[in-house]
C-alpha positions in Angstrom: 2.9 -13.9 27.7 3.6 -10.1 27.8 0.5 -7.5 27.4 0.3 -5.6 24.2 1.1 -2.3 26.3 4.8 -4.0 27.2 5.7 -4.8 23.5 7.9 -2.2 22.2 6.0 -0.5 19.4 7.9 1.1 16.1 7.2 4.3 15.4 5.6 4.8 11.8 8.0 5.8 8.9 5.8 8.9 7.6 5.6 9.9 11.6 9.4 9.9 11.9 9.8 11.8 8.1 7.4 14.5 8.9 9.4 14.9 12.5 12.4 15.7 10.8 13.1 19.6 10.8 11.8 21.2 7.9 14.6 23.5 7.1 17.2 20.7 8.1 19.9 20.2 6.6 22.7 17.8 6.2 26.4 19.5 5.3 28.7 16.7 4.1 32.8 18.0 3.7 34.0 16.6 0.4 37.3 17.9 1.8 38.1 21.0 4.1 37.9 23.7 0.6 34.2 21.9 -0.6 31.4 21.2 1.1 28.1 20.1 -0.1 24.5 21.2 1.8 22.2 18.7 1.2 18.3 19.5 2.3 17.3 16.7 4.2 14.5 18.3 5.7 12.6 19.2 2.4 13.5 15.4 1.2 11.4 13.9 4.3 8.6 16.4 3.2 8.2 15.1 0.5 9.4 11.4 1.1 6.3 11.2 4.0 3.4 12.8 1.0 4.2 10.3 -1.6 4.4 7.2 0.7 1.4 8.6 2.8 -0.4 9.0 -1.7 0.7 5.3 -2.4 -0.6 4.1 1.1 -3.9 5.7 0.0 -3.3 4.5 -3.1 -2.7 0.8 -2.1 -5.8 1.0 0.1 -8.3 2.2 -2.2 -6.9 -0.4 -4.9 -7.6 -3.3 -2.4 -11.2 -1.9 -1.2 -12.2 -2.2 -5.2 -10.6 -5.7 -5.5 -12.3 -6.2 -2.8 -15.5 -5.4 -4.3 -15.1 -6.8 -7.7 -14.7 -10.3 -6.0 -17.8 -10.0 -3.8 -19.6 -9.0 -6.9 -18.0 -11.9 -9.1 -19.0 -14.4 -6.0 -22.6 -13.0 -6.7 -22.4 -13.6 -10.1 -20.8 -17.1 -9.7 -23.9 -18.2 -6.9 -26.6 -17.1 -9.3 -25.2 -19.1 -12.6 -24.8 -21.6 -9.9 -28.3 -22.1 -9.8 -30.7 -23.5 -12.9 -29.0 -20.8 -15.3 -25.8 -21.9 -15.8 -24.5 -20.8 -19.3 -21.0 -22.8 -19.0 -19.0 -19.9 -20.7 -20.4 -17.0 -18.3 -19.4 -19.3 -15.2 -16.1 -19.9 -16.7 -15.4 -16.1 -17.2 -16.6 -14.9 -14.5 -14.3 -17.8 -12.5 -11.2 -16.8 -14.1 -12.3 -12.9 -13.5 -12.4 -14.1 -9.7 -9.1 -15.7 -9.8 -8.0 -12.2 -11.1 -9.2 -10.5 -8.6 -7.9 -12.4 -6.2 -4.2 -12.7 -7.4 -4.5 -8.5 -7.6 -5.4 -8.4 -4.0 -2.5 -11.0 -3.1 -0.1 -8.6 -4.9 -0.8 -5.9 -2.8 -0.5 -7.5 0.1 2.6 -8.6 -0.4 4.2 -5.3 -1.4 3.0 -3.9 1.9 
């Protein structure tokens, strides 16, 4: 079995955007009278903050769904007990099953 430190390791896709020349450029000959200058360099800017927002975004999302079904598990142990009103249990069941399908959809978008 081969240590971690021998695994080739990808580089990150907002590392390699934001390594990408800010004033690049990419010139693309339509034919040899027109040519089109396309800024690459601003694209990967701005490319690298949006998927670095949604990351964020994505992670903060889980972290609540997270939270929500702790709190819901809460809920569902104490109607477990000697209070156990059968339409509280069921709602806070199918909240729970909410929860967890949210969680399961953003972790398999990422």
């Amino acid at each position: 079995m081969k240590e971690q430190s021998d695994m080739p390791r990808q580089t990150p896709l907002v590392e390699l955007l934001l390594a990408v020349l800010e004033d690049a450029r990419l010139i693309y000959e339509h034919s040899p009278t027109e040519s089109q200058s396309i800024p690459v360099g601003p694209m990967c800017r701005q490319a690298a903050m949006e998927l670095a927002t949604a990351t964020r975004e994505r992670d903060e999302a889980r972290a609540e769904v997270e939270r929500l079904r702790k709190t819901l598990d809460e809920i569902a142990t104490y109607w477990n007990g000697s209070h156990r009103p059968a339409e509280t249990l069921d709602a806070a069941e199918w909240t729970r099953g909410v929860a967890e399908e949210a969680l399961a959809a953003t972790e398999a978008k990422s």
